[in-house]
C-alpha positions, 0 to 999 in steps of 0.5 A: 380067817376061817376055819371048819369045825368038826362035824359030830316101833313105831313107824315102818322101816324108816324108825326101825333101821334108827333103832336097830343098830348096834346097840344091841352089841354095845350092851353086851357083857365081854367074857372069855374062855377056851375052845372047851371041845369035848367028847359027846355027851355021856347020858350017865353025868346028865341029871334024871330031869334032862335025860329026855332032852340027850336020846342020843339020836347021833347025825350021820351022813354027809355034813350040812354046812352052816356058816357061823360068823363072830366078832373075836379077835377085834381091839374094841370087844371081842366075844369068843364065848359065844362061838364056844357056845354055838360050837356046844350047841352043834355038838349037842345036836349033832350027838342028840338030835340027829342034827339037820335032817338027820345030817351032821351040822358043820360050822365054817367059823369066820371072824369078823374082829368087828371092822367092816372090812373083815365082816365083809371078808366073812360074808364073801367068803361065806358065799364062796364056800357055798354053805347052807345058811349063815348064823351070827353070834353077835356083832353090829356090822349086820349091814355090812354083811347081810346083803351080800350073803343075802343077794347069794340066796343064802339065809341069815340068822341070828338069836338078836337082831342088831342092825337094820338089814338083820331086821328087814331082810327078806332072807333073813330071821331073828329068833327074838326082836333084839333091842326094840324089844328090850326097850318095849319090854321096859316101858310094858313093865313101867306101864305095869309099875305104874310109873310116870316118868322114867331116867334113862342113863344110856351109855353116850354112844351113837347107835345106843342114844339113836336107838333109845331116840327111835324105839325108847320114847315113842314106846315109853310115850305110848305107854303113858310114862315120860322118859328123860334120856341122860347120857353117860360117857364110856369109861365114867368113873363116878356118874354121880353128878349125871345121876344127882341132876336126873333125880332132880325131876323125881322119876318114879324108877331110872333104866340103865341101857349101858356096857358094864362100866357105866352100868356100875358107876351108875348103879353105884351112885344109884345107891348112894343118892337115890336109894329106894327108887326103882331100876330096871337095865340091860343084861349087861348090868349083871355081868359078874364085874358089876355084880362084883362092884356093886354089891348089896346095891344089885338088890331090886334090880330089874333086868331085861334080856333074851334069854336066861341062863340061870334060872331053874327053868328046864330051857335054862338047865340045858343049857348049862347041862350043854354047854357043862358036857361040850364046852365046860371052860366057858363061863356061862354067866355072861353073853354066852347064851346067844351063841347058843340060840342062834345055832339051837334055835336054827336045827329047832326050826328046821326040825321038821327038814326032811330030803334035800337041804339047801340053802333054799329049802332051809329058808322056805323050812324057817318061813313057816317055822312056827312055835319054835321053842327058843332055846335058853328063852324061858317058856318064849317060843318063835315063829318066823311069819313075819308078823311077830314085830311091826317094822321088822319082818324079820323078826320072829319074837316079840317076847323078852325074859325078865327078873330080879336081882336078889342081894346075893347077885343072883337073878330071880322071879323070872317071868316073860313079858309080851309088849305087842300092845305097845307096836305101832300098827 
């Protein structure tokens, strides 16, 4: 269905099209929450610190017409928070930033349910609309959907990358390096620890085990530290006995690469058989469900993600500032926050658009788009030359947030990693 919302590494391809999967998808927290739509902005509720980040610039003139594509309504996962967050995004820019050179943005929403036949419904109908560019919330049927948008010479975007074709396209970008970079980003920061040999529990499926298969033990290799992969399967109560035999080889640290219910029956009886050994996870694994069930255990955690949506950094209060003023029913805690990236992160790149916007100059705009702060992204910036991630030109940020879990369930410390010195090149 689609509907219009208003206007206000290792080796090359063939190792990255393992590991750019749909793991990415299956890692994400779940959440809920209204359409939260709102008038603009009022600048007298806006906090002093942010007033310069709402002048009020207000689009005007003939909408410029992004397709955005969800995975919502489907059986197995559905994310609408993220659509609520891109709509958030569209409106704020649309009341603060003069939109797309100066034109309002207008999202044709489609959503996908998460089966190919209605992702590829999404992308023909995205074509036969004839908009300006398409941006994907979260979802990992990319493959499906990609080439035939693509081929129409429209360009693609997404703040994560989740499949090969979202990687490798040549019309395609991805603000950040979606799981490579998260699996990099990991073995950057047990290399850092000093670590020598690292647990991973993955979640038993098989985007998620290829994926750590083709990115995880080469980078982890590269980095001096052995990774032991142990998997989970989906819905496990209690993983203690997987849990108590990995132990048995004495890792320096275990990592968590799972949905929230293995993230918490892993965490779980982390706490009570290896207590005092280092952890580091997904975003996922600081859903609210899990926080809720784990407890103190939290304590330690290390966590890696895209974004941050928590912190006192100003990316992190916009966006909660933003989504507070255009969408105040969604919960921001969860997976929210890449919707807004990938719909923020397009009008920042395209900043500098002036006359004609087509779905041809937007591409040629994102190709040299350098130095773009990634919204939501901790200080991260992108730039789309192709050169961020070796093996996915598409990629244009190599970059991932990382923090801390305190006792109270709250993530703190954080700080950006830069694995590039650990690609292949």
């Amino acid at each position: 269905m689609i509907e219009s919302v208003g206007r206000a590494i290792s080796s090359p391809r063939s190792r990255a099209s393992v590991a750019l999967v749909s793991a990415t998808l299956l890692l994400a927290g779940c959440g809920s929450g209204g359409d939260g739509a709102t008038s603009a902005a009022d600048s007298t509720k806006v906090p002093a610190a942010l007033a310069s980040a709402f002048p009020g610039k207000k689009a005007t003139g003939a909408p410029v017409r992004i397709g955005l594509i969800t995975n919502e309504g489907g059986s197995a996962i559905s994310q609408p928070e993220t659509r609520e967050a891109a709509q958030a995004a569209m409106k704020y820019a649309n009341a603060n930033l003069g939109g797309i050179a100066g034109r309002p943005v207008e999202l044709t929403v489609c959503k996908t349910k998460e089966e190919p036949a209605t992702a590829r419904d999404c992308a023909n109908q995205m074509v036969e609309q004839k908009v300006d560019a398409v941006v994907l919330t979260s979802s990992g049927l990319g493959d499906s959907m990609v080439p035939i948008v693509t081929k129409a010479g429209i360009p693609w975007a997404t703040a994560i990358a989740a499949s090969n074709s979202e990687g490798t396209t040549a019309n395609a970008f991805s603000w950040t390096g979606g799981f490579p970079t998260t699996m990099t980003s990991m073995a950057a920061y047990a290399k850092e620890k000093g670590y020598k040999k690292v647990a991973a529990f993955v979640i038993d499926a098989p985007a998620a085990v290829s994926g750590i298969e083709a990115i995880g033990k080469p980078v982890f290799a590269r980095a001096g530290v052995g990774l032991q992969i142990v998997t989970v399967a989906a819905g496990t109560p209690d993983a203690s006995p997987q849990v108590s035999a990995a132990l048995r080889n004495k890792p320096d640290a275990v990592a968590v690469v799972a949905d929230p219910t293995v993230c918490t029956s892993v965490l779980q009886a982390m706490g009570t058989l290896g207590a005092g050994i280092a952890r580091m996870s997904v975003q996922s694994c600081v859903s609210p469900e899990v926080v809720q069930a784990v407890g103190a255990g939290m304590d330690g955690l290390q966590v890696f993600s895209s974004f941050d949506a928590a912190s006192d950094d100003p990316e992190a209060q916009l966006f909660r500032q933003v989504m507070k003023e255009y969408s105040p029913d969604t919960p921001t805690q969860g997976y929210a926050a890449v919707g807004y990236q990938g719909v923020l992160g397009l009008v920042r790149a395209l900043h500098g658009l002036t006359g004609t916007v087509s779905a041809k100059t937007i591409t040629s705009a994102l190709r040299t788009a350098k130095d773009v702060v990634l919204p939501a992204g901790h200080g991260i910036t992108f730039s789309c030359d192709s050169k961020a991630v070796p093996g996915l030109p598409a990629a244009c940020s190599a970059k991932e947030v990382t923090g801390t879990v305190s006792s109270d369930g709250k993530l703190g410390q954080l700080r950006v990693v830069d694995p590039s010195s650990l690609f292949a090149r």
